[in-house]
C-alpha positions, 0 to 999 in steps of 0.5 A, a space after each residue: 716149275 717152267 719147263 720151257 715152251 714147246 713146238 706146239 706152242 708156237 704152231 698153237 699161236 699161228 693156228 689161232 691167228 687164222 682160225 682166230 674164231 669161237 668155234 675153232 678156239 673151243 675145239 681147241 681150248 684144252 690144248 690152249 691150256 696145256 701148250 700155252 696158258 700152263 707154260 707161260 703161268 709157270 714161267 711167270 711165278 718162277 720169276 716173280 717169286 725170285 725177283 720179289 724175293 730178292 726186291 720185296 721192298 718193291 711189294 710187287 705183284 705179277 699178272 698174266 693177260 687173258 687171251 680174251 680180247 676186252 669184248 668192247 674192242 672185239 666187234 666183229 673182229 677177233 676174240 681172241 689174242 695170238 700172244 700173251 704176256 707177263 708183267 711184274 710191277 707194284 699194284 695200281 690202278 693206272 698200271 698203263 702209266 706206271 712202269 712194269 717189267 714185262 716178258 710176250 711171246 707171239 707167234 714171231 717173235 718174244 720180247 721183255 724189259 721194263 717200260 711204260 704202256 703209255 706214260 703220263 705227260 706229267 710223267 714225262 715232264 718230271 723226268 726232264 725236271 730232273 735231267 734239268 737239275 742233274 744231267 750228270 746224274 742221269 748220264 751216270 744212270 743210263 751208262 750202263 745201257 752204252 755198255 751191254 747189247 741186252 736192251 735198247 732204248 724204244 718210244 716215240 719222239 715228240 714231234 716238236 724236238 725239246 732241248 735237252 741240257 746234254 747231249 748224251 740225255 737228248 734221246 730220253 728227253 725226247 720221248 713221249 713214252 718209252 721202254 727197255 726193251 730186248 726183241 727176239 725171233 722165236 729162238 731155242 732158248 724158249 724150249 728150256 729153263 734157260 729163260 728163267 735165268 735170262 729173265 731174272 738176269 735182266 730184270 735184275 739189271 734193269 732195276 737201278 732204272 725202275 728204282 729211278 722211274 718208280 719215284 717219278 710220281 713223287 716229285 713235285 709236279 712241274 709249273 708248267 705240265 703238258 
């Protein structure tokens, strides 16, 4: 059972990023597990287990990222990350273009919601087939986001702005990739249960939106993909 994360663990991460080394990391790989590694594989379990739970139809899976950086990407640079994260999402093979629901904690700050690391073109392209087809229907699913202070819309824009069919769907049809997301200094509620229930409760609101991202794939592809 998540107990929430401690000081330590915030001291732990920023001594990681200016010792970000073998030799420093080894010395301190229990506290690692203790401090961090621990709390934050309980914290994903719990919330997974009542998010599948109640969504099993979904099949989702949940993954906590290693703090080993991919060798290929390290070259003389740091080994290790200064943050880790959670994601729950349905398995697959290209988990970078499909979306998922993510909790991260750095030495900063912590952030989670439901996005794409990097959607497809075509992805993208099919989304705006559909605001084409029904932009009142679109406008009727992203209502909710006018209405709460939880999570805002992020991504970046193509360069070269696209029409939208209304005003009120021009933001989302103009990203490249994008994600819900709710951003947050370190703050109290990481040192106690109180972020499980944050978690849960957000992601339960964000899944009328991943009921509509998760059916994207299926859609036929558009005449024209970029």
């Amino acid at each position: 059972m998540f107990e929430g994360f401690s000081k330590e663990t915030i001291d732990f991460m920023w001594n990681l990023r200016f010792n970000n080394e073998k030799v420093w990391f080894e010395a301190n790989k229990d506290e690692f597990k203790r401090v961090f590694q621990e709390p934050m594989k309980a914290l994903a379990l719990e919330v997974y287990e009542k998010i599948n739970a109640d969504f099993g139809k979904y099949g989702f899976i949940y993954k906590v990222s290693r703090i080993y950086k991919d060798a290929r990407r390290v070259k003389g640079g740091e080994p290790y990350r200064t943050n880790l994260w959670f994601c729950i999402e349905k398995p697959s093979e290209e988990w970078t273009s499909t979306p998922v629901f993510w909790f991260e904690l750095a030495p900063e700050n912590w952030s989670y919601g439901l996005g794409y690391y990097s959607a497809l073109p075509k992805t993208l392209a099919k989304l705006r087939v559909r605001i084409d087809k029904n932009p009142k229907a679109f406008e009727k699913l992203i209502a909710p986001i006018g209405k709460q202070d939880e999570f805002i819309l992020e991504g970046p824009d193509y360069s070269r702005k696209k029409e939208a069919p209304t005003v009120a769907t021009a933001e989302w049809y103009n990203k490249k990739t994008f994600a819900l997301i709710h951003d947050n200094p370190i703050s109290e509620e990481l040192f106690s249960r109180s972020l499980v229930e944050r978690l849960i409760k957000g992601y339960t609101f964000l899944m009328t939106f991943y009921d509509y991202f998760i059916t994207l794939d299926s859609d036929p592809d558009p005449d024209k993909p970029e």
